[in-house]
N, C-alpha and C positions, 0 to 999 in steps of 0.2 A: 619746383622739383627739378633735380638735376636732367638732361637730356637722355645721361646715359642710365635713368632708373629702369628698369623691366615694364614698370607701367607707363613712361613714356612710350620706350619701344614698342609695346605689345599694346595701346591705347586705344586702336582700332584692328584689334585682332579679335577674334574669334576662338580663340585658345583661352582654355582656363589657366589662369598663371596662381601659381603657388610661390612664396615669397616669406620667407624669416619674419619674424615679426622685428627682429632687432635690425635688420635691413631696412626697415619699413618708418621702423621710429628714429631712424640716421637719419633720414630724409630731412633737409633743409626746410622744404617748405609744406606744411599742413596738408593732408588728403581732406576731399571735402566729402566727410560719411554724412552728409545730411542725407545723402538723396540715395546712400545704402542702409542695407540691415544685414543682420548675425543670425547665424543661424548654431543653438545651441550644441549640435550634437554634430558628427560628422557625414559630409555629404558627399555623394558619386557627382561627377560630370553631367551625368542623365539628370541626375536630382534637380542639379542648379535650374538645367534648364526647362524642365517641367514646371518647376516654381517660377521662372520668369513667365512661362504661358497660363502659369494662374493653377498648374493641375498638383493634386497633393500626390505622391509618390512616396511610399514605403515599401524599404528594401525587405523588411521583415516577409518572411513566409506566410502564408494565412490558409485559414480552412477552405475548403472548397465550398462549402456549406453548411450549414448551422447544426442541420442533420449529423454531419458527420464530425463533428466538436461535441455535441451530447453524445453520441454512442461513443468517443474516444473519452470521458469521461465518467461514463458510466461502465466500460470496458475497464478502466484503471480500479474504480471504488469497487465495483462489483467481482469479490475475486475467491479464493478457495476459505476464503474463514468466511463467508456468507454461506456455504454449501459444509462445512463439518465443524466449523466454531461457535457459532450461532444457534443451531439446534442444540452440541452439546450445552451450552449454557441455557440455553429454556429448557432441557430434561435435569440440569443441575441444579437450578434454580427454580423449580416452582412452576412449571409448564408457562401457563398464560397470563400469571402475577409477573413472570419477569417481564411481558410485556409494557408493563406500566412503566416501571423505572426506565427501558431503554427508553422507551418513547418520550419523558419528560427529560432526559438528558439529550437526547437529538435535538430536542428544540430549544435548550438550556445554552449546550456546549458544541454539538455538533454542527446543526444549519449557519447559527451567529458564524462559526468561527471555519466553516468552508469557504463562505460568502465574504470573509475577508479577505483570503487567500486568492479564489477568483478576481474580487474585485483589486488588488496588489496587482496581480499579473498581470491584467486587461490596464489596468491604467500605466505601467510603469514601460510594459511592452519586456520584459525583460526575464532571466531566468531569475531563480532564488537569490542568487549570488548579487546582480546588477539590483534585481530590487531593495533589501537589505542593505545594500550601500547607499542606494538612494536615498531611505530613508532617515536611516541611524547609520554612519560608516562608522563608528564606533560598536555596533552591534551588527557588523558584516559577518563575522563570525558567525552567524545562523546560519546564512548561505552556504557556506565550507560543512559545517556541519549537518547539513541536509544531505550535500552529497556523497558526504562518508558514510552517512547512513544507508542511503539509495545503494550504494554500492556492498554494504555487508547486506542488506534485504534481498538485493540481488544474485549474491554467490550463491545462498540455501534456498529460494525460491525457484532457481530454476533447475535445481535438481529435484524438487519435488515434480515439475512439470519432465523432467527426466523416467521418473519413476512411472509417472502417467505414460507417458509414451514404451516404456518397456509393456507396460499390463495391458498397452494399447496392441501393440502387435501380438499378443497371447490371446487375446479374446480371439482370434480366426484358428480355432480349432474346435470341435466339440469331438468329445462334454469339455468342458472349459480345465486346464488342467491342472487349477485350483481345488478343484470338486472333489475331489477323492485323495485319499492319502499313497504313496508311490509304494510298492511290494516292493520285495528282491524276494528272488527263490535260490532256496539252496537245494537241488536235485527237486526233492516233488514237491519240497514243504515251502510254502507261501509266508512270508514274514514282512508283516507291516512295518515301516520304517519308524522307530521306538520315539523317536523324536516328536513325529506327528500323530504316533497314538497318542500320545500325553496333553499333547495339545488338539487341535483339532487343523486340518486339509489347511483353511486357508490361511491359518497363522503358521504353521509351517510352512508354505509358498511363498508368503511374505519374507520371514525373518531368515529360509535359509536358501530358496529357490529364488528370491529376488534380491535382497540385501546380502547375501551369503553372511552375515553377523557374527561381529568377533565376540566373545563373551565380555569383556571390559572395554575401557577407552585407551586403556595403555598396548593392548594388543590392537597394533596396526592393520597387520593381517595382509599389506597389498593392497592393489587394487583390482576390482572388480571389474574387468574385462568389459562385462555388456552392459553395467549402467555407465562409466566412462562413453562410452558410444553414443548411449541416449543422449546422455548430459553433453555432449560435443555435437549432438542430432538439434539441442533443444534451443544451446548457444547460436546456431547457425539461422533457424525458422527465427531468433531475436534479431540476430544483427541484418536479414534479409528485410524484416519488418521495418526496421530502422532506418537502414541506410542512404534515407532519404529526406528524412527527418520528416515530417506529417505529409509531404505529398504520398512516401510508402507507408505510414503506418494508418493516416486516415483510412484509407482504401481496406487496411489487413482488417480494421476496428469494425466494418459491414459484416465480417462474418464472425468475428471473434465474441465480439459484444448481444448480435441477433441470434447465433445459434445457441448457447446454452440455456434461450428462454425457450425452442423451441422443444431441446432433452430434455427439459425441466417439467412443462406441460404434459408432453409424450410420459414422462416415469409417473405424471400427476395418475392420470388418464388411467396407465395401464396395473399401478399401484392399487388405486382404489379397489379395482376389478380383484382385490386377491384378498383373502380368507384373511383377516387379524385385521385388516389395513385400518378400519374402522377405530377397533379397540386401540390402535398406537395414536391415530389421532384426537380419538377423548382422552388420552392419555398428558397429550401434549396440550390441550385447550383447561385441562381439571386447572384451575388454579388454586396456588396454596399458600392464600393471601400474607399466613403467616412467615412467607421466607422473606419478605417485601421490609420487615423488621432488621433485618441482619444486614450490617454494612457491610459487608464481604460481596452481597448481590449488587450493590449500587456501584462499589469498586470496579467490579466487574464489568456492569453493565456499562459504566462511563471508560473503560478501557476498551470494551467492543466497539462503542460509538466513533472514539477517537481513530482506533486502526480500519474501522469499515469504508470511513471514507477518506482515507489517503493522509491524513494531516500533516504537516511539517515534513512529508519526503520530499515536497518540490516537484513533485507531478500535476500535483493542481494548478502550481504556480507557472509553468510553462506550460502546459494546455492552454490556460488561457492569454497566456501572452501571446499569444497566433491568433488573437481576435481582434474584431474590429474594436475601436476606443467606444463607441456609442452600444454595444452589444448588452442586452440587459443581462448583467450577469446576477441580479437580483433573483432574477424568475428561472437561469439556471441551478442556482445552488440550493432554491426549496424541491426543483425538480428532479434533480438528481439525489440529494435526501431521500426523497422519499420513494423514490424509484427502489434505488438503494434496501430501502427499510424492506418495502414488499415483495422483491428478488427473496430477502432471508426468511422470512414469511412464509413465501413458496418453497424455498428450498426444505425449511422445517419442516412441513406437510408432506412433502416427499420422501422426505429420511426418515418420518414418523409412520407413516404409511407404511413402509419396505420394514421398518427394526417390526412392527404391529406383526406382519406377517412373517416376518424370521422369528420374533417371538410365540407364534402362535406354532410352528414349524419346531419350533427349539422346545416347546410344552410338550407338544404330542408324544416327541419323539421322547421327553422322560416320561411319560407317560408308562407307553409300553416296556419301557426300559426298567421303571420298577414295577409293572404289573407282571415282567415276566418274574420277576426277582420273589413278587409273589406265590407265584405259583409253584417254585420253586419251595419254597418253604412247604406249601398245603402237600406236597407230594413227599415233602422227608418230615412230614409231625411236626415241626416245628409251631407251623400254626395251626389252628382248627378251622373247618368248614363251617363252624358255626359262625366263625367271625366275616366270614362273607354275608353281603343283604343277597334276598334271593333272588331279587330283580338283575343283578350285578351278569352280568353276561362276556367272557374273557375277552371272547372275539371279535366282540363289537363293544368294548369299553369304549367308554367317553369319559371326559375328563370331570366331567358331573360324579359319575360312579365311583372313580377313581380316588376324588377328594372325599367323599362318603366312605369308601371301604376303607383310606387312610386314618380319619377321624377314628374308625372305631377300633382299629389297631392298635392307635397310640393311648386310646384311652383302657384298653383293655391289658394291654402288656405294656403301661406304661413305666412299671421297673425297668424293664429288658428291651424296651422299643429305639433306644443308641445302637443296639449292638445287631439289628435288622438290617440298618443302612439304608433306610425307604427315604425318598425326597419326596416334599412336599408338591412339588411342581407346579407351583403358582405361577400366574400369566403375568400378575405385576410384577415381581424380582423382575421377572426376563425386562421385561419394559424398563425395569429401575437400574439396568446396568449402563451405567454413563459408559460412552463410549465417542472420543474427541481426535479433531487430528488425523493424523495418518491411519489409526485403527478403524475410524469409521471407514474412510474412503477404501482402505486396499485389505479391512478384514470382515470387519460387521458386513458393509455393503457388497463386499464379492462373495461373500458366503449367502446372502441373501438371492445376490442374481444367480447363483449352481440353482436357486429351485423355481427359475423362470422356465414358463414357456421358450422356447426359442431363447436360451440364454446367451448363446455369443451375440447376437445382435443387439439386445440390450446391454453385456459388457463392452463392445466396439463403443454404444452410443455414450454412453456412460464416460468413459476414459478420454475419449475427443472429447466430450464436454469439458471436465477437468482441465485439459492442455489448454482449449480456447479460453477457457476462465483465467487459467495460469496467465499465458499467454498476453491477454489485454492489459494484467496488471504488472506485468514484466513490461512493457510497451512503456505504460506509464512512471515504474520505477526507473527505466535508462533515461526518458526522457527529463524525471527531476536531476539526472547527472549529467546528459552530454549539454543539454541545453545552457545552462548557464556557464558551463565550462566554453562552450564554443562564445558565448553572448560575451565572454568577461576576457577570454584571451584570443578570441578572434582565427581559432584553427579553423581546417575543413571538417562540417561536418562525417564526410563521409569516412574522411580517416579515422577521425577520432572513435567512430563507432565501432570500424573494424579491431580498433586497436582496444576498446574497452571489451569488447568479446573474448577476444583471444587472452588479453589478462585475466579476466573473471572467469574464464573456463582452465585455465593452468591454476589459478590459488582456488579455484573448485575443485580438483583433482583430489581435496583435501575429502570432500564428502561423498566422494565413492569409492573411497578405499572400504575394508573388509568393517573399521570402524564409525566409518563416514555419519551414519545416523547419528550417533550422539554429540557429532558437531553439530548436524542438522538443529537439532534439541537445543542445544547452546546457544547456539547463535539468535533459535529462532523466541529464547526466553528472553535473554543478557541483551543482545548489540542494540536492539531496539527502543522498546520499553522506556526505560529509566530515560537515554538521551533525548528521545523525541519528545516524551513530556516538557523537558526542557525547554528543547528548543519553541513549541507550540506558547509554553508558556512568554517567551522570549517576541515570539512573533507577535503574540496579542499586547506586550505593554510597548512594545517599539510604534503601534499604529498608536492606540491608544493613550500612550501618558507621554512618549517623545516627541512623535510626529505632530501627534493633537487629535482627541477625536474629532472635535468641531469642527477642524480643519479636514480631516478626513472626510469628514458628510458632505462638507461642502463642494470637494471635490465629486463626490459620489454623484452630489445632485446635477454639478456642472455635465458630467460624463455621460450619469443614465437621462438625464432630465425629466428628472422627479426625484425629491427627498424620499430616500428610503426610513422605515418607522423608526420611533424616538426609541423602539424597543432592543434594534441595534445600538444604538450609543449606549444603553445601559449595561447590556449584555457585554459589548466589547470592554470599555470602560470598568466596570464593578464584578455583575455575575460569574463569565466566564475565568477574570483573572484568580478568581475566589476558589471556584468548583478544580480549575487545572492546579492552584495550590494544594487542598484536600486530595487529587486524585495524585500527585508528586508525593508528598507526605506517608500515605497509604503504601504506595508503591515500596516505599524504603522501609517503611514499618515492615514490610510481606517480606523482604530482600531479608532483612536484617531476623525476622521473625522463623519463616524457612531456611536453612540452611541449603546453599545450592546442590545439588544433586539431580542424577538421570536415573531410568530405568532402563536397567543393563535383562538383557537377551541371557538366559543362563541354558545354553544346552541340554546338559545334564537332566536339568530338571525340567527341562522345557514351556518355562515360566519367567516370566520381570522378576525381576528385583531393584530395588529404589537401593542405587549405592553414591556413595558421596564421591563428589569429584577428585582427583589425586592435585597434589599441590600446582604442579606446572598446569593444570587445566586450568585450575582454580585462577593465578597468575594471568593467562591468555582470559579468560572471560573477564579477571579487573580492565588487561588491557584495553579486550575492546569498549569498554563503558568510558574508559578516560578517552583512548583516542579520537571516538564519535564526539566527545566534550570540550576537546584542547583546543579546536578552534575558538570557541566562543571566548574563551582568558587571554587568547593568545592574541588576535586580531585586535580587541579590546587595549590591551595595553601596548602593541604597536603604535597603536592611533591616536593614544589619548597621551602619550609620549611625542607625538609629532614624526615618528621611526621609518613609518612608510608611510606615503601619501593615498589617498584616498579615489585620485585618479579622477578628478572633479576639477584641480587648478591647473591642467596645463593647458595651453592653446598652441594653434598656428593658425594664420591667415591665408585662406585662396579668394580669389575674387576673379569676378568676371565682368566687367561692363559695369562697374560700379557697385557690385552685389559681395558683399563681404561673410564670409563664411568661417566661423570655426572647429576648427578640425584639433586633433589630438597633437601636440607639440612639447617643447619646454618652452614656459614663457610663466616666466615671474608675477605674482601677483599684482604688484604698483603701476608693474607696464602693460599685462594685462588692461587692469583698469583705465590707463587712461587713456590706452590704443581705442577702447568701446567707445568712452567720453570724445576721443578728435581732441585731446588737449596733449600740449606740446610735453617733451620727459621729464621739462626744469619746472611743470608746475605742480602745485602740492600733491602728493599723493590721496586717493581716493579711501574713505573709510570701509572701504567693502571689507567682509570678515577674512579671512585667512584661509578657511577653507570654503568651498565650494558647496559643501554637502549645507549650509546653512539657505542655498538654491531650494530648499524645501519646500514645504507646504505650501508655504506663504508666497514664497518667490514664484510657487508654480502659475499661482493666479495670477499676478501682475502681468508674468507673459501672457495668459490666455483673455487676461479684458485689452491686452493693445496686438493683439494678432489675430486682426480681422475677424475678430467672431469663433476662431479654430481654437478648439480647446487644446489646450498644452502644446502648443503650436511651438514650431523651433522659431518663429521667428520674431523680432522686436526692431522699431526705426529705432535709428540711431538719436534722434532729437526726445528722446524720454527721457524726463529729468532724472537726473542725477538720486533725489530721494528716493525717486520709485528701482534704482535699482539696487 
């Protein structure tokens, strides 16, 4: 070697020297790499020389605790459609018959194909983006398309936790100022506000004291002063959460994740204690085995299954890439299942409990409403005192008497009994009024706590719950997008956080304008749904039919050290790709079948109406279906063109005392290879494949049986034959 090379110079220095590799291969005379090794991935200073003192060093972030990785897990899956989507689907579906079908699809579609996700992330170490390359770089485009989605889930999600927080600072007043509908007086005369006599107090406080609601989508209306506020309130409690990437959000996840079990219990508790609560919950356990027939409930139930526990947004996927490589993520992904399952569980008994007693509340009160209607008749002839039984007593009616003196009315003046205008006042109707989404949380249920005991305290509890729930899964939605954006282009996390807030709260600006809800609607039917099927579907045949299951397992087994069951390889393999095609299929037959549309707010009448989208809506919701999509076509035939590189083949050399390290560079594939090999530039080029991503599976083992025992170890001696690399 010439005298004046850098590693002459520097031969007994202490300085890490970094060095061209085309510099390196000028060299006159052969470097002797017997007595170095390569280290795959790029290393610090500290790194090198940890590795020379024998110690493993990872720059990666990690949990503090095991603790605190399951509650950030279960703070992400467990979020507001366990608390208002979940119930509405078991009173839509068949109370406790829908339990059947979720439950065979969680163990069908959901645990198999969490448990892949986890197990991705924990082994690759990486966000969506890095992992997805690793495996298929022609199927990178999953990565990209997780965080387009994370990001539109994001915009409408945290103006929901917006919404919460406005109803959150309203609960400190009593009576709650939902409870009654607002007067204006003109001189002496008292006049209910027309709006919310047609409706009732708290849907009026919702549609025009909280949303102020424009009547269509084409009227913009402005924006909304104090939910703008919240939503910039809600954006801030994220990026604070964040800004530190799990050293701050582990810590926020102790309270975010434990408290809304402890609202949940407390509404258990004090629910029970209330008059109906009983009858909403036989309501919910009746099953009606007959709905279990209708593929529409299985649809459904395999759509719950999929969005309950995060699938395909890349939250699962970075959680667990902050974990140790040997961490059983076997025994988190059944745990967190079914944690999951029995949060919705409770939450149903809750909400069925409180509708039991609003409906018991909501009877009475038709009750007296048409017993006075009756007595009003018995005092103009209209009807006779004969038709009353004589037990029947005004003042102290019950709803017993009340359906007995109905009965004999209708059978008696059944010509003329239309034109009475007497309601039945059945306790089932009221039970059988589906009610989902944002109605439950901020109409059904606020109407129900006006006839609490001590109600602002229970709306305070109530509404923090909601934020904290929000909250955990907003945590978990930024971290399926800053994570692998920082993992893949190497920015600061803490910028980037700041900077995804402050964009996501200006292109949110969109949903607290006077029309902002039926974006909410849009987005939260359209941007989702259809591409994350996709993408899920994408994720289970890139493990299973590209990577290799077999190869998959084997890796699993190297990592947890134990074979996980043959039941996973078949599920990943067969079952799952089968049920995620049917539940694809389904989804475009229901797109294609319903024509899109929202339910528009009509003043006037002070009622929905289900109106069909205007063309430019129509346009923006194809949009966003395709542009959550365009990755996947787009990266695909970049790659399979040769167009962009995959970010697998370049190198550069540093070394220190004989320790040869690869780092990120340009460096040619032939001299790559023979840089590794110590053979000289004039000898035959190496058969290695062309790209790097073919380092897969199979390549991953060969490192891990010649590097000391370290599974997926960066490092290999230079004297490994040639076949084996």
């Amino acid at each position: 070697m010439p005298k004046t090379s850098k590693v002459t110079q520097r031969e007994h220095s202490n300085e890490l020297v970094t060095e061209s590799v085309a510099d390196l291969l000028g060299h006159e005379e052969p470097v002797d790499y017997k007595l170095s090794s390569f280290n795959v991935s790029a290393e610090t200073p500290t790194q090198a020389k940890a590795v020379e003192e024998g110690i493993e060093v990872e720059d990666r972030p990690a949990w503090n605790s095991k603790l605190q990785y399951i509650l950030a897990q279960i703070g992400y899956s467990v979020g507001l459609g366990n608390v208002w989507r979940f119930p509405y689907l078991c009173q839509k579906n068949g109370g406790g018959a829908y339990m059947i079908p979720y439950l065979v699809l969680l163990f069908v579609i959901g645990i198999p194909l969490f448990f892949l996700e986890l197990a991705v992330g924990q082994r690759i170490r990486r966000g969506s983006i890095g992992v997805w390359n690793y495996i298929c770089p022609r199927l990178g485009g999953i990565g990209f398309a997780s965080c387009l989605v994370c990001l539109f889930v994001g915009l409408y999600y945290n103006v929901i936790i917006g919404w919460s927080i406005f109803y959150f600072f309203k609960s400190f007043q009593y009576p709650l100022p939902w409870a009654e509908c607002p007067v204006h007086r003109n001189g002496t005369t008292a006049v209910v506000e027309a709006e919310c006599d047609k409706s009732s107090a708290t849907t009026y406080f919702w549609y025009r004291e909280a949303l102020n609601i424009s009547d269509t989508i084409d009227d913009g209306g402005g924006l909304n002063w104090r939910m703008t506020l919240c939503l910039l309130f809600a954006w801030s409690l994220v990026g604070l959460a964040m800004i530190k990437g799990i050293q701050s959000s582990g810590k926020v996840m102790y309270f975010s994740s434990l408290f809304p079990y402890v609202v949940l219990i407390c509404f258990l508790v004090r629910s029970l204690l209330l008059k109906g609560a009983v009858d909403g919950i036989m309501h919910m356990l009746t099953p009606q085995l007959e709905k279990m027939l209708d593929p529409q409930v299985w649809r459904e139930a395999a759509t719950q299954v999929f969005f309950a526990l995060g699938l395909g947004f890349g939250g699962v996927i970075a959680f667990s890439s902050y974990n140790k490589k040997d961490n059983n993520c076997h025994f988190d992904a059944a745990l967190v299942s079914i944690i999951n399952f029995f949060t919705s569980v409770l939450a149903t008994l809750v909400v069925f409990a409180v509708l039991g007693f609003k409906a018991n509340v909501m009877n009475e009160k038709c009750v007296v409403e048409n017993a006075e209607r009756i007595l009003g008749y018995l005092n103009t002839q209209v009807l006779s005192h004969d038709l009353i039984p004589s037990h029947v007593n005004f003042s102290h009616l019950t709803a017993q008497d009340y359906h007995e003196m109905y009965g004999v009315i209708k059978t008696v003046k059944e010509d003329h009994f239309q034109d009475l205008g007497l309601d039945a006042c059945l306790l089932e109707e009221e039970l059988n009024k589906a009610v989902q989404g944002t109605g439950l949380a901020f109409i059904a249920f606020t109407e129900a706590m006006t006839h609490f005991p001590a109600s602002p305290f229970w709306s305070v509890m109530f509404f923090l719950m909601l934020i904290n729930l929000g909250l955990g899964s907003m945590i978990g939605t930024m971290a399926g997008l800053v994570t692998p954006i920082t993992d893949t282009f190497k920015v600061r996390k803490e910028l980037l956080t700041v900077s995804c807030c402050i964009f996501a709260f200006l292109i949110g600006l969109i949903f607290v304008q006077r029309s902002g809800n039926y974006f909410v609607n849009m987005f939260d039917d359209y941007s989702a749904t259809l591409p994350l099927t996709i993408v899920v579907i994408l994720e289970n045949i890139a493990v299973a039919w590209v990577y290799g299951t077999q190869k998959f397992m084997e890796e699993l087994t190297e990592m947890l050290g134990f074979r996980p069951y043959m039941y996973y390889f078949y599920t990943w393999k067969y079952i799952s790709p089968i049920c995620m095609a049917v539940l694809l299929f389904s989804c475009v037959i229901q797109l294609i079948r319903t024509p899109p549309g929202y339910s528009a707010w009509i003043s006037d009448l002070a009622e929905e109406r289900l109106m069909s989208y205007p063309p430019w809506a129509l346009t923006l919701l194809i949009c966003l279906i395709i542009l959550a999509l365009l990755p996947l076509p787009v990266v695909f035939i970049l790659r399979q063109f040769h167009l962009i590189s995959d970010g697998s083949n370049t190198l550069s050399v540093s070394y220190k005392k004989g320790r040869i390290m690869k780092e990120i560079s340009n460096l040619g594939e032939n001299d790559e290879t023979r840089f590794i090999l110590g053979k000289a530039p004039c000898e035959t080029p190496s058969p290695m494949p062309t790209h790097r991503s073919y380092l897969g599976p199979q390549h991953a083992l060969d490192l891990a049986a010649a590097s000391n025992g370290r599974y997926g170890s960066d490092y290999l001696t230079a004297t490994t034959p040639e076949s084996e690399l």
